[in-house]
N, C-alpha and C positions, 0 to 999 in steps of 0.2 A: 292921643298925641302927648297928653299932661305927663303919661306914665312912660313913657320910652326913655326916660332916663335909670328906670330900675332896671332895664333888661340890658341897656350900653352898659352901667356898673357890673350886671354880672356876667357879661361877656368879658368884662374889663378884667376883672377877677380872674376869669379862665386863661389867659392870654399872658397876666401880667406874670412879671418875676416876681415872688412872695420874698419876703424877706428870710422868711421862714422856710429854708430849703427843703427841710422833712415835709414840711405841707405840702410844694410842689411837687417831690416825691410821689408822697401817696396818691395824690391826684392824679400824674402820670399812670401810678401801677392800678388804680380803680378802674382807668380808660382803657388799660393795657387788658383787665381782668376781663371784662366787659366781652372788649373783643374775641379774645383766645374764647370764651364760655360759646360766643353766637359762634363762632368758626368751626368747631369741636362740634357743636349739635347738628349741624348745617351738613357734616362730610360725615356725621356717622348716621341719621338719617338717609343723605343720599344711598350710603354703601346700603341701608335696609331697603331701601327703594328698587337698586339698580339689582339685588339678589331677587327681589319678587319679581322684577320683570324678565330678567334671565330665566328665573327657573319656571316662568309661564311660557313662555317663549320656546325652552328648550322641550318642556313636558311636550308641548301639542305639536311640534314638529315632527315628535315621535310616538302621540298614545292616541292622537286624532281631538277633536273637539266633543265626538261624543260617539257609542258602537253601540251596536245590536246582536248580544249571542242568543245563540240556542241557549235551552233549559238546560240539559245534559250536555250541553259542552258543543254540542253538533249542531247546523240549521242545513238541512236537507234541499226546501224549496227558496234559497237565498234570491232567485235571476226575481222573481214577484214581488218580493219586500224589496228588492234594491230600487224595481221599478216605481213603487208604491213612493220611496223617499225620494225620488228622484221628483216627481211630480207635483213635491214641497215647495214652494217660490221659499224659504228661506235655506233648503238643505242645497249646498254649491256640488257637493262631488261625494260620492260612495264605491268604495272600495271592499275587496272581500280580502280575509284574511286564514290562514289559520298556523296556529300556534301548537308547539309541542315542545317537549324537551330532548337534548341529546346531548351525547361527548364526543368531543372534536379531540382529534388525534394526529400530532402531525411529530413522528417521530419518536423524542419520549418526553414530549409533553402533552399534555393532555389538560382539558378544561370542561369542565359544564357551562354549557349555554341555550338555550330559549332561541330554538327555529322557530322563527314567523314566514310563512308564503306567501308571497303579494304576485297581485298583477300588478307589474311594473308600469304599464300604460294609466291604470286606474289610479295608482297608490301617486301620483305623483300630483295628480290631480285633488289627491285628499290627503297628502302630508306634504313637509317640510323635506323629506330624507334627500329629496335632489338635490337642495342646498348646500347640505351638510356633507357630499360626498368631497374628499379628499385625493380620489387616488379610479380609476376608473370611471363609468357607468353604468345608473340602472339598470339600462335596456339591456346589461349582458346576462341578466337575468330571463332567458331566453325558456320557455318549455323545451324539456328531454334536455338540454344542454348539461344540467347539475354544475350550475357554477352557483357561489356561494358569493355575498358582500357580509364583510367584517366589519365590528367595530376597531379603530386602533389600538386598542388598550388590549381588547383580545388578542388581537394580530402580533402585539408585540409579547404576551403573555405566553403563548404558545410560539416565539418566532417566525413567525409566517412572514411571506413578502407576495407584491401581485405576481400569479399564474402559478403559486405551489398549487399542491393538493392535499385536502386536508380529509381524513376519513374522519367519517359521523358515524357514531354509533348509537342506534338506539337501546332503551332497557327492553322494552317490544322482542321478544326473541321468535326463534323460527324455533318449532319440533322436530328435532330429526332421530331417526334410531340411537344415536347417539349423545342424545339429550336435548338442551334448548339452546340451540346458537343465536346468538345476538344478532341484530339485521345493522349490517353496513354499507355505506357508500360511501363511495370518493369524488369530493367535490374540488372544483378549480377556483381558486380564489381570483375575482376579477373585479374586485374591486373593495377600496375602505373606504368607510364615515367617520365623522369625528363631531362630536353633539356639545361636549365639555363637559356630559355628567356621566358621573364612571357609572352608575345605573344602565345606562345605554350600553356606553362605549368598551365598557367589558363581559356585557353577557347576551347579546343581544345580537344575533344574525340572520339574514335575508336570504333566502331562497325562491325562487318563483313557485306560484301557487298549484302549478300543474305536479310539478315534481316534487312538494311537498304532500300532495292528495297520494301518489303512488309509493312515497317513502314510507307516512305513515298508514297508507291503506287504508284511506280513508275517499273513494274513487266520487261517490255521489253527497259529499257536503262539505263541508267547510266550518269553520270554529264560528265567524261572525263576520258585521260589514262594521267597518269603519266611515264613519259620516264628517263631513266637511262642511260648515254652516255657515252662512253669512253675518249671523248676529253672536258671537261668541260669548256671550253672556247670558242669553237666550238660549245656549244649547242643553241645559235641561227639559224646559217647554218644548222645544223642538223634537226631541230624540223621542220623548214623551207622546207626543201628537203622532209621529210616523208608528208609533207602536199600535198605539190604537187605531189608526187607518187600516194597519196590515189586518187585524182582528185575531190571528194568533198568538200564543203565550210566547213571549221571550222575554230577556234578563238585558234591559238598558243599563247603560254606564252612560259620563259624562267627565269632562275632564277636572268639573269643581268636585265630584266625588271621590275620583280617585285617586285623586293627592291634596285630600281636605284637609291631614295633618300638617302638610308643609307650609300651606299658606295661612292655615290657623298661627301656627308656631311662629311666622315671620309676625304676624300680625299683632300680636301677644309681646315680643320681643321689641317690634318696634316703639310699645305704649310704651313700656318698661324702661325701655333707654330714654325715651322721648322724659320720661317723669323725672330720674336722676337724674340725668344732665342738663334737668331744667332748676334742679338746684345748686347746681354748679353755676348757673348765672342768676341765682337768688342768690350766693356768697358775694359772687362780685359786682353784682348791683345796692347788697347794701352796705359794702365797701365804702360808698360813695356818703354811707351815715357819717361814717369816721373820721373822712375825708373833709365834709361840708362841718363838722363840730369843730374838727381842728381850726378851719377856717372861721369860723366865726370865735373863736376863741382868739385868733390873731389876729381880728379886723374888728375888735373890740371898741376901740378909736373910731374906727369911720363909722361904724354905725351908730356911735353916740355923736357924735358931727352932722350926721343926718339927722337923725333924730330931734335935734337942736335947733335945724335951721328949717324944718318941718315937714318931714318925711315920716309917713303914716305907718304905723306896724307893719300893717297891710303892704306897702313898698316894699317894706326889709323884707316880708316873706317874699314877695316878688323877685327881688335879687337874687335870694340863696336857692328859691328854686329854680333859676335861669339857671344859674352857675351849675346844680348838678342835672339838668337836663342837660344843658350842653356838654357835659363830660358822657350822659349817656348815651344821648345821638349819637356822639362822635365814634365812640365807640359801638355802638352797635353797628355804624356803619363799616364803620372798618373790617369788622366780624363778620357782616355779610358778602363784605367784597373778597376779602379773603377767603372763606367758607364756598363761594361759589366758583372760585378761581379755582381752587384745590380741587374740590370735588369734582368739577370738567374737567379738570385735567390727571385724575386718581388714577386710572388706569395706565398713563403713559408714564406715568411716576413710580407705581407699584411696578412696572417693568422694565424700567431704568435698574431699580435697587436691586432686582431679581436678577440681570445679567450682572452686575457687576460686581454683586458678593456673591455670587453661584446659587442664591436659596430660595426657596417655595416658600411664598406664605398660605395658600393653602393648599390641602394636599387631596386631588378629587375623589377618593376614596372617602373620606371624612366628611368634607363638605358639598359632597355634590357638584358642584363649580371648580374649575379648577384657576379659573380669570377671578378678580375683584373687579363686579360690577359698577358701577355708580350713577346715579340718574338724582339731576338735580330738581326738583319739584314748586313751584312756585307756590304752591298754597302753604307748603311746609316752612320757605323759608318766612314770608309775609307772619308767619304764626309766633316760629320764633322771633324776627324782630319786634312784632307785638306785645311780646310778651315781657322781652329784653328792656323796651323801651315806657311801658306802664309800670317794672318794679321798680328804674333808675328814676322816673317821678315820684315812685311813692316812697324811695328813700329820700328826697327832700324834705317830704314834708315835717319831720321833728326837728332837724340844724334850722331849717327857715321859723319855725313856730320860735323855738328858743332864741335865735336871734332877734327875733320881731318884740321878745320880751326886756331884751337889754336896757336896765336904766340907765340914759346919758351920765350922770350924778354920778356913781359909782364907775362906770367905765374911764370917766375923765379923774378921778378923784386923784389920782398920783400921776396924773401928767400935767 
C-alpha cells in the first residue's frame, strides 16, 4: 500500500498532457508502433497458418490419407488386401483406383491429363471429391457408361460444358496393317469439381474404374487402394501395419510423404517470418527507450521533488517503469485486437478488393490456392503478445535506472 503512489505517478505520466508536446508525440507513435508490429505478426502468421490448413485439407480430399500400390504399378489380388485393411479398427474406408495418362480432345483443344478410375460408391467413402463437386454427380460415373468428371480449370481450358463429349486418347496404340493407331474414346462429360489447387483442378479426371480397366486393358488389377483412416496423423503407422498383415511386397504412400516439401517449406517460411517481424516489434518496443529518456529529461523537477521529500531510487525506477509498461500493454493490446479482427475477417476483405478493382491476388497456378486463407491461432497470438510485452519492459529498464540516479541538487539548481 506504501508504494501505490509510484504506480498512480506513472499512470499519471501516461495520461497527463506533457508540456512538452514532442514527448507526448513520441509516446503516442511508440504505442502506435507497438501496436501496428503485434497487428502485422498476428495476420501474417494467421495467412501461414490458414495456407497449411487449406492445403492439408485440400491435398487429402483428393490423394487420400494413405494407398497401397503394386510394385510394378499393378496389384492383381486387391478384393484380399482391401479385406485385410478393412479389418483394421483404425482404417475407416478403402477404395481401388487406377491411374493412367491421356489427351483429351474436344474440338481443337486439346490437353494432357492424368485418368484416375474410381468406384464411385467406394471413393466417396474414402475421399473428399463429393464435396468438391460443383456441377453434376459422382454416381454418373456409372460402369460401361464412359462418362467422364472434370476439373474446372480443365473444363474451361479445353471449353468444355456439362454433357459435351470429349475424346481421350491414349499414347497406348493399336497395330494395324497400317501402322499403330492410337486407342480412343469418347466420353460425356457429367459432371465438374473444383478443389482451389490448379494441381487438381486442371490435370486431374474421373472415370469409373470398370471402364478405366477396359480403356487401358488392364481387365484383372488395378494401379492401388486408397485408404481412409480414423487417426490422420497415425496414418503412416497405419498404412504400415495393413502392409504387413497382408504379407505381400507392396509400395506404401501416405499423405505426410507425399507433399512433405510443401508443408516443410510452409514450416520453414513460417519460423522465418515469425523471426523478422519479431524485430519489427524489437524496433518499436524500444522506441519506448527514447520515449521514457525524453521523459525523464522533462520531469527532471519532479523527480528531484520526490526525491526531496523522500522517495527512494527504488520508487523513481518504479514510476518510469509503470509509465513504459503501460504504453506497452496498451499497445500490445490494441495490436492483438486488431491483429485478430483483421485476420477473421482477411478473406471477406481480400474479396471485397478483388471485386472492386477487378484483380487476383493470387494466381492458382503459382500458388496453389487460389483463396487467401487465414486461421487465427491462439498459441500464436499468446506468443507474440508475450513477447511484445517482456521487450516493452525491458525497455524500461535504463530511462528508470537513470532517472532513479537524478541529483535533486543539480536538478533544482536553476529553478
Amino acid at each position: 500500500m506504501a508504494n501505490r503512489f509510484e504506480y498512480w505517478i506513472g499512470n499519471r505520466y501516461v495520461r497527463a498532457r506533457s508540456s512538452n508536446g514532442f514527448v507526448s508525440l513520441i509516446s503516442a507513435i511508440s504505442m502506435l508502433g507497438i501496436a501496428i508490429a503485434v497487428m502485422v505478426l498476428i495476420v501474417v502468421l494467421s495467412v501461414v497458418n490458414g495456407f497449411e490448413r487449406e492445403l492439408k485439407d485440400r491435398l487429402l480430399a483428393m490423394t487420400s490419407h494413405a494407398s497401397i500400390e503394386g510394385v510394378d504399378g499393378q496389384l492383381a489380388d486387391w478384393q484380399k488386401l482391401a479385406d485385410t485393411a478393412m479389418q483394421n479398427p483404425r482404417v475407416q474406408a478403402v477404395a481401388p483406383f487406377l491411374n493412367g495418362q491421356a489427351l483429351l480432345v474436344f474440338g481443337e483443344q486439346l490437353s494432357g491429363a492424368e485418368l484416375r478410375g474410381i468406384d464411385p460408391a467406394l471413393e466417396r467413402k474414402a475421399s473428399g471429391i463429393d464435396d468438391v463437386m460443383t456441377a453434376g454427380q459422382l454416381e454418373s460415373l456409372a460402369s460401361g457408361t464412359f462418362n467422364i468428371v472434370l476439373g474446372e480449370e480443365l473444363a474451361q481450358a479445353l471449353g468444355i460444358s456439362m454433357g459435351d463429349k470429349v475424346t481421350v486418347t491414349l499414347a497406348q496404340g493399336i497395330v494395324t496393317p497400317a501402322g499403330v493407331v492410337p486407342r480412343t474414346k469418347r466420353f460425356t462429360v457429367t459432371g465438374l469439381y473444383r478443389v482451389g489447387m490448379y494441381e487438381f483442378d486442371r490435370r486431374l479426371a474421373f472415370i469409373n474404374i470398370e471402364d478405366a480397366k477396359r480403356l487401358f486393358r488392364r481387365p484383372d488389377s488395378i494401379s492401388g487402394l486408397r485408404l481412409s483412416v480414423r487417426e490422420v496423423y497415425a496414418a503412416p503407422d497405419i498404412v504400415r501395419e495393413v502392409a504387413m498383415q497382408n504379407g505381400t511386397l507392396v509400395l506404401v504412400n501416405d499423405w505426410t510423404r507425399q507433399h512433405v516439401n510443401f508443408f516443410r517449406s510452409i514450416q520453414i517460411t513460417k519460423s522465418i517470418l515469425f523471426v523478422i517481424l519479431l524485430l519489427v516489434i524489437a524496433v518499436a518496443a524500444f522506441n519506448i527507450v527514447s520515449t521514457l529518456v525524453m521523459v525523464v529529461k522533462d520531469k527532471q523537477a519532479d523527480i528531484a521533488i520526490l526525491r526531496t521529500i523522500g522517495a527512494r531510487p527504488s520508487s523513481i525506477v518504479r514510476i518510469f517503469m509503470t509509465q513504459g509498461t503501460v504504453i506497452g500493454v496498451v499497445g500490445t493490446l490494441l495490436g492483438v485486437l486488431g491483429g485478430v479482427l483483421l485476420a477473421s475477417n482477411l478473406e471477406h476483405i481480400v474479396g471485397f478488393f478483388e471485386s472492386t478493382f477487378g484483380i487476383k491476388l493470387l494466381a492458382a497456378d503459382v500458388y496453389f490456392i487460389s483463396d487467401l486463407p487465414s486461421e487465427v491461432q491462439t498459441g500464436d497470438v499468446v506468443r507474440i503478445a508475450s513477447i511484445a510485452l517482456i521487450l516493452a519492459l525491458l525497455s524500461t529498464l535504463y530511462p528508470a535506472w537513470m532517472a532513479a540516479r537524478t541529483v535533486p541538487a543539480e536538478a533544482l539548481r536553476y529553478d
